[in-house]
C-alpha positions, 0 to 999 in steps of 0.5 A: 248241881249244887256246889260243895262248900269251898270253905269252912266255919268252924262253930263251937265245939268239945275236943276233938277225940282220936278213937284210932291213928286214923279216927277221930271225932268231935261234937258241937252245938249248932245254931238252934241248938241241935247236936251234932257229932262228926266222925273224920277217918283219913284213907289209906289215900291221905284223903279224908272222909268226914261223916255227920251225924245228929247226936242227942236229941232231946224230947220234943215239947209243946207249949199250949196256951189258952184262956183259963177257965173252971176245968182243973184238969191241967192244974191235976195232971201237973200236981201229979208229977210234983207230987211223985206219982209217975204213973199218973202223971205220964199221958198219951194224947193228941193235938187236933187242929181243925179247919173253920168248919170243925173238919180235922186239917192235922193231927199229932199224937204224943207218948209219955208226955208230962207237964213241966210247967204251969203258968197262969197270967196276970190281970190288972184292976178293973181290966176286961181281960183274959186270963192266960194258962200256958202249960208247958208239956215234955214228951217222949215222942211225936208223930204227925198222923 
């Protein structure tokens, strides 16, 4: 069986906020970035009872990076969230990946998803090179399938 912690490492945190005598509760960023709320009630007892929680969670994103070509696809769907039209520029879609024999190994299906940036790489003179698009995409959820 696991042992519990012995000690503590308090990391950064917002103060600590009393909801009641015996209730109260903070919020922090932990290593990575994630949120975290924990709510601490004290029993009748004297002993405390300490419940974590996730807080915020922000949207997932992906980052695909390919070799630029002649489609403007990505070029469109960004313009279309600078330009305002939200209807547009919110997409459903999936992320396939596939084995060396074209057999689908994974799929992710993403909802309400926006570029938020475009990136277009750099060549030098008289290089044979790639030339990389990176298209950073937020969205509101998701899932494996």
């Amino acid at each position: 069986m696991a042992k519990c912690f012995t000690t503590w490492t308090v990391l950064p945190h917002e103060p600590i906020e009393k909801h009641a005598e015996n209730l109260w509760s903070v919020s922090g960023k932990m290593p990575g970035g994630n949120q975290r709320r924990m709510t601490i009630v004290r029993r009748a007892d004297g002993k405390l009872v300490i419940h974590k929680a996730p807080g915020a969670i922000k949207p997932p994103t992906l980052t695909l990076k390919r070799a630029k070509n002649s489609s403007k696809a990505l070029w469109d769907w960004h313009e279309a969230m600078i330009l305002g039209n939200v209807s547009s520029g919110r997409k459903e879609g999936s992320i396939v990946l596939k084995s060396y024999d074209g057999s689908e190994v994974a799929r992710y299906n993403f909802k309400g998803a926006w570029i938020s940036k475009l990136e277009v790489g750099t060549l030098k003179a008289g290089a044979n090179e790639v030339l990389p698009e990176t298209a950073t995409i937020v969205t509101e959820a998701i899932e494996r399938v």
